[in-house]
N, CA, C and O atoms as a DFTB+ gen file, in Angstrom:
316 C
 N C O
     1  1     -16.575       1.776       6.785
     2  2     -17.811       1.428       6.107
     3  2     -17.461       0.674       4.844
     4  3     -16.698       1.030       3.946
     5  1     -18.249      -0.564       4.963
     6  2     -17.681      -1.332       3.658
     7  2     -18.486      -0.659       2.307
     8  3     -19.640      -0.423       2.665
     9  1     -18.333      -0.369       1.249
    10  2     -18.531       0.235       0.181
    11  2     -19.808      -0.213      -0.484
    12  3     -20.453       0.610      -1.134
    13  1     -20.280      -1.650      -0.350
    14  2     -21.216      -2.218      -0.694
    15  2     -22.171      -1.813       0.276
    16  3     -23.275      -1.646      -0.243
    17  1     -22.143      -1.588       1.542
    18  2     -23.333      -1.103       2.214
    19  2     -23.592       0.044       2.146
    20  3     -24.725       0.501       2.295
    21  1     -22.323       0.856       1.849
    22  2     -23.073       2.333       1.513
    23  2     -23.422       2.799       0.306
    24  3     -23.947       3.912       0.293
    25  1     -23.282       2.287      -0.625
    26  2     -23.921       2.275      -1.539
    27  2     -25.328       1.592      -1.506
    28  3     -25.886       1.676      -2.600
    29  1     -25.995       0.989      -0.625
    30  2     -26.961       0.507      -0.409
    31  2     -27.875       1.395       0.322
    32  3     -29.094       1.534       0.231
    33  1     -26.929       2.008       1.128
    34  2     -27.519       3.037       2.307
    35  2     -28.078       4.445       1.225
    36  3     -28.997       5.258       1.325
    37  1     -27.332       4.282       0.524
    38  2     -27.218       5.821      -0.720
    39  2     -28.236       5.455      -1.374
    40  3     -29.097       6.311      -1.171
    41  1     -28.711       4.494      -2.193
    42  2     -29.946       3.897      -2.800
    43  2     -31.058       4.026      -1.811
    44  3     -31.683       5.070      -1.999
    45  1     -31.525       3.280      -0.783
    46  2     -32.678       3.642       0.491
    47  2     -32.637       5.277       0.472
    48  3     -33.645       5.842       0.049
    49  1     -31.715       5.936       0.834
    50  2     -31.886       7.462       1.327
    51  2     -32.346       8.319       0.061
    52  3     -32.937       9.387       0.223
    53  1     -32.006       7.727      -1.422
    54  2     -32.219       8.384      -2.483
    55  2     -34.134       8.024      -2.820
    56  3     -34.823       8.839      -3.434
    57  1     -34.521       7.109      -2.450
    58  2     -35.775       6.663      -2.536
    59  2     -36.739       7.104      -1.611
    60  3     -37.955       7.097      -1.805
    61  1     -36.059       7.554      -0.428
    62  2     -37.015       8.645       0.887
    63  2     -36.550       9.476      -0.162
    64  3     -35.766       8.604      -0.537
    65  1     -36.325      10.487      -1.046
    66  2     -35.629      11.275      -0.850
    67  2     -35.050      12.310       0.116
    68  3     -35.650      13.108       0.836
    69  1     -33.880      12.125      -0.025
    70  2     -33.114      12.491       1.626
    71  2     -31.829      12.414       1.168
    72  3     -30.858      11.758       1.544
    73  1     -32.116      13.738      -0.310
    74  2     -30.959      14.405      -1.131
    75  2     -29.530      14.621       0.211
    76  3     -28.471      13.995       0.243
    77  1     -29.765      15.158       0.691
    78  2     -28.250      16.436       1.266
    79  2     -27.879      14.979       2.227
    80  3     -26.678      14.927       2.492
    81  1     -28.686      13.821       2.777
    82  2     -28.143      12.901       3.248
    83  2     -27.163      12.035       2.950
    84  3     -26.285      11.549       3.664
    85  1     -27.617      11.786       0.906
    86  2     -27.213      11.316       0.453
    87  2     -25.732      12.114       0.059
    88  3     -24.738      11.654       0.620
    89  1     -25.613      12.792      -0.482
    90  2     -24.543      14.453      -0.225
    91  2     -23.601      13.807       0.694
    92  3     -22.428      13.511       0.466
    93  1     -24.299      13.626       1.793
    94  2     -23.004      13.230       3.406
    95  2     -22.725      11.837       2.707
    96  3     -21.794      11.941       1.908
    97  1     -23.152      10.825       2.761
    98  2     -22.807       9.360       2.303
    99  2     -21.644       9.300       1.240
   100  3     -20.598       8.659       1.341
   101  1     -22.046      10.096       0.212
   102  2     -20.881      10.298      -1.084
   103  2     -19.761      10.849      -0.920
   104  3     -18.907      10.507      -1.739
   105  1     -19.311      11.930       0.216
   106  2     -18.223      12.364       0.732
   107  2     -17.889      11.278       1.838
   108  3     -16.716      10.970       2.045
   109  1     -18.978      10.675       2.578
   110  2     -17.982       9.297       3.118
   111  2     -16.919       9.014       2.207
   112  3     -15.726       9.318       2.199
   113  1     -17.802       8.221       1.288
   114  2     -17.136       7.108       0.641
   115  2     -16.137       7.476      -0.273
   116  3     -15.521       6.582      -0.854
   117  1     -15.867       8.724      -0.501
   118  2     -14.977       9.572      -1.027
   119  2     -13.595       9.396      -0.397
   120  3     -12.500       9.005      -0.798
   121  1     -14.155       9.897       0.887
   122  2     -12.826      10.154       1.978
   123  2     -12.241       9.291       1.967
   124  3     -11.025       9.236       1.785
   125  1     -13.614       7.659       2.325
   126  2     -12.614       6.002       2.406
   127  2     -11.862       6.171       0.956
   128  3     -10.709       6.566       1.129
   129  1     -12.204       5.975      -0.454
   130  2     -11.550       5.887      -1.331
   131  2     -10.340       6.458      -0.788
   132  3      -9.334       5.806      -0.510
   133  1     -10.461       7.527      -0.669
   134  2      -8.746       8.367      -1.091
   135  2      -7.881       7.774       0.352
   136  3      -6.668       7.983       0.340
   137  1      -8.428       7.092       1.505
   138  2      -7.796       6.711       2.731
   139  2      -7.443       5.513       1.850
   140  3      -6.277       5.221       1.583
   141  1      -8.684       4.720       1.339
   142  2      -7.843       3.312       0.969
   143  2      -6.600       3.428      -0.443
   144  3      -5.575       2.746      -0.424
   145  1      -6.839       4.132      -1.276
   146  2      -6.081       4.465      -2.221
   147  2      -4.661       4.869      -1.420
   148  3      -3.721       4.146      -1.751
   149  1      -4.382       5.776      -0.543
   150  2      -3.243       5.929      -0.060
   151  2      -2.673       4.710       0.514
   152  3      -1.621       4.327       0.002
   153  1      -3.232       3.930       1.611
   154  2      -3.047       2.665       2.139
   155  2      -2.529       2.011       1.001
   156  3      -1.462       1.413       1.139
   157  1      -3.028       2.013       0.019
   158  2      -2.635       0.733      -1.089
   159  2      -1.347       1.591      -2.002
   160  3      -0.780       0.969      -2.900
   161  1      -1.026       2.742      -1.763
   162  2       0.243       3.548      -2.194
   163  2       1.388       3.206      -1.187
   164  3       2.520       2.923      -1.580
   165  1       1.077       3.242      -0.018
   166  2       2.393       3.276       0.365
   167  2       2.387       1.617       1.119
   168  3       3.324       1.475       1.905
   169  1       1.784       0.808       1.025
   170  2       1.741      -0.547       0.778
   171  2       2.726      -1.402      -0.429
   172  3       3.547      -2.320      -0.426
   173  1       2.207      -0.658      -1.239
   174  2       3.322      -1.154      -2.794
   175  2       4.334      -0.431      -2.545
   176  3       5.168      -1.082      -3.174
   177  1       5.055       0.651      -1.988
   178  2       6.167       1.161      -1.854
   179  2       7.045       0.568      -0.601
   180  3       8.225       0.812      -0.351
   181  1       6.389      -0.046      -0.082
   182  2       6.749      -0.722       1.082
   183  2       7.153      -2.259       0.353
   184  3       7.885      -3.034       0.969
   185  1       6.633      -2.593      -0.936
   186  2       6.601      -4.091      -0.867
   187  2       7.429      -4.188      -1.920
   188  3       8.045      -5.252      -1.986
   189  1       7.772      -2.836      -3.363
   190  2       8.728      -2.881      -3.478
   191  2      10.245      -2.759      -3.191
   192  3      11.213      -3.133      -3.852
   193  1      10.138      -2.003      -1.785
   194  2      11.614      -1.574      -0.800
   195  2      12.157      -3.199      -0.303
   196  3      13.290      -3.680      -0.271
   197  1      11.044      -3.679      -0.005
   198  2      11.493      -5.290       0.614
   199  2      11.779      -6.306      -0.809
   200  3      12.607      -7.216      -0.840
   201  1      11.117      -6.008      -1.645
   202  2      11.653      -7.153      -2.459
   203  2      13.303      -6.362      -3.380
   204  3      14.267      -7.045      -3.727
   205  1      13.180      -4.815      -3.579
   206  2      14.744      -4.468      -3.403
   207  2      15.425      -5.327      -2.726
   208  3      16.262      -6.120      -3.157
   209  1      15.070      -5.175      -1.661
   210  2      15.880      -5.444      -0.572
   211  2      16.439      -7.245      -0.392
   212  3      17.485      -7.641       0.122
   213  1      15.410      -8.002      -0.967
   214  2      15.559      -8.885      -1.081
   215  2      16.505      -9.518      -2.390
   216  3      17.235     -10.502      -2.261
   217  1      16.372      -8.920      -3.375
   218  2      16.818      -8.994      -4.694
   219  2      18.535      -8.792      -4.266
   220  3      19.276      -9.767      -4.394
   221  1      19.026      -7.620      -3.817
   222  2      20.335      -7.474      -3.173
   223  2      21.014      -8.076      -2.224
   224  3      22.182      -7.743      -2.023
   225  1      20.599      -8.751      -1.712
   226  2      20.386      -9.734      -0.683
   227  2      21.044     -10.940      -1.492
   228  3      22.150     -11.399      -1.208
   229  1      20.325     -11.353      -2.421
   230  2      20.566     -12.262      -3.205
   231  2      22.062     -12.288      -4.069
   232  3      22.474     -13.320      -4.601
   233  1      22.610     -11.316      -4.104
   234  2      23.809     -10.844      -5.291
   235  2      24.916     -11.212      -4.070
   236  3      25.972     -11.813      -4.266
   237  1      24.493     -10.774      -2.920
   238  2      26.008     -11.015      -1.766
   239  2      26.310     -12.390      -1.763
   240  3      25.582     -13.283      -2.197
   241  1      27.660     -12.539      -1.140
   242  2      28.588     -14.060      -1.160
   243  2      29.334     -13.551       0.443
   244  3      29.614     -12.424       0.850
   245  1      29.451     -14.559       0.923
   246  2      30.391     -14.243       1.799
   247  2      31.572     -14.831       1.536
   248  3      31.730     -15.801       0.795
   249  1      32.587     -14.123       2.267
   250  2      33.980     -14.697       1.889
   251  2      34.826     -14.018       3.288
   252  3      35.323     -12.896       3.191
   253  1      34.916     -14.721       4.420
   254  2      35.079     -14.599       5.394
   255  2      36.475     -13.689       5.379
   256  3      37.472     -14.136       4.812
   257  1      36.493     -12.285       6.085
   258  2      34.930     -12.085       6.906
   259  2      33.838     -11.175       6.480
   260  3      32.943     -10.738       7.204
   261  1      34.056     -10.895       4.970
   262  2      33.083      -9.529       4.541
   263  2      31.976     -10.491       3.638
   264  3      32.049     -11.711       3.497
   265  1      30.650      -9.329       2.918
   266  2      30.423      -9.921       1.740
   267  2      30.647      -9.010       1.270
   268  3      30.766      -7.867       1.712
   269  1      30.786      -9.696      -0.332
   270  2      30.790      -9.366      -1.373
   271  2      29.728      -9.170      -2.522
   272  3      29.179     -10.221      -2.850
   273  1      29.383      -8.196      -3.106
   274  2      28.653      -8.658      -4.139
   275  2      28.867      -9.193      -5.488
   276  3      29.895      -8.827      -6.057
   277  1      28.032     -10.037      -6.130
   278  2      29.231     -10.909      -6.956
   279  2      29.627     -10.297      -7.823
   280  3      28.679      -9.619      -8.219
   281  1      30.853     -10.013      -8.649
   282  2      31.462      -9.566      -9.677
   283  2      32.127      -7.817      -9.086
   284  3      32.167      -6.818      -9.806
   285  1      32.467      -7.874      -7.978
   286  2      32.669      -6.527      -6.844
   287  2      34.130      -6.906      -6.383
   288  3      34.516      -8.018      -6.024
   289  1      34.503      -6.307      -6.428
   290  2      36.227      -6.546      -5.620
   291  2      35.938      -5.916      -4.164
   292  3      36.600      -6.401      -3.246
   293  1      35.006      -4.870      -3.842
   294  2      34.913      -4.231      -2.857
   295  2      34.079      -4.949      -1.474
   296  3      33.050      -5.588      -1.695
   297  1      34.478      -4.829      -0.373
   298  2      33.679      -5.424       0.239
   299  2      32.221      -4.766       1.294
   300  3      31.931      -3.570       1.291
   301  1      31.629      -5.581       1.940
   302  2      30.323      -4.851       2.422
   303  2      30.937      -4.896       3.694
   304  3      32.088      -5.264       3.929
   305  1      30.064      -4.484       4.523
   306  2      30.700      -4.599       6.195
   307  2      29.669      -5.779       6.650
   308  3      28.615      -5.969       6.043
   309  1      30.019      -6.446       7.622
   310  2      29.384      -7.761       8.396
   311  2      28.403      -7.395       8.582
   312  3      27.376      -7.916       8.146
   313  1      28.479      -6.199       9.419
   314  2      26.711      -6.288      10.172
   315  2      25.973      -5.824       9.099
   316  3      24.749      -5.730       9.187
């Protein structure tokens, strides 16, 4: 339920009054909040793991046949 319509739906039902309806509508949009709030938590944890991931990515050199990361004497494995 997009948020703008139920809040629209919540306004109409508050004007019948059609209290305990409105009651159900507000725990909808509750539930979506905290569904979309999580979605958008582990979204950014996901998008900082890849740009980690990318950032390190960036520091390796190859130097046949390992990489290296730069300023590392040690090497990484190929795959």
């Amino acid at each position: 339920m997009s948020s703008l319509r139920g809040y629209r739906e919540i306004v109409d039902l508050l004007k019948k009054g059609m209290t305990i309806e409105v009651q159900e509508k507000i725990m909808e949009l509750r539930e979506a909040c905290v569904t979309l709030e999580d979605e958008n938590h582990l979204l950014k944890k996901e998008v900082k793991s890849l740009d980690d991931a990318l950032r390190f990515q960036g520091t390796l050199e190859f130097r046949s046949p390992f990489y290296y990361q730069k300023g590392d004497a040690s090497p990484y494995c190929p795959r």
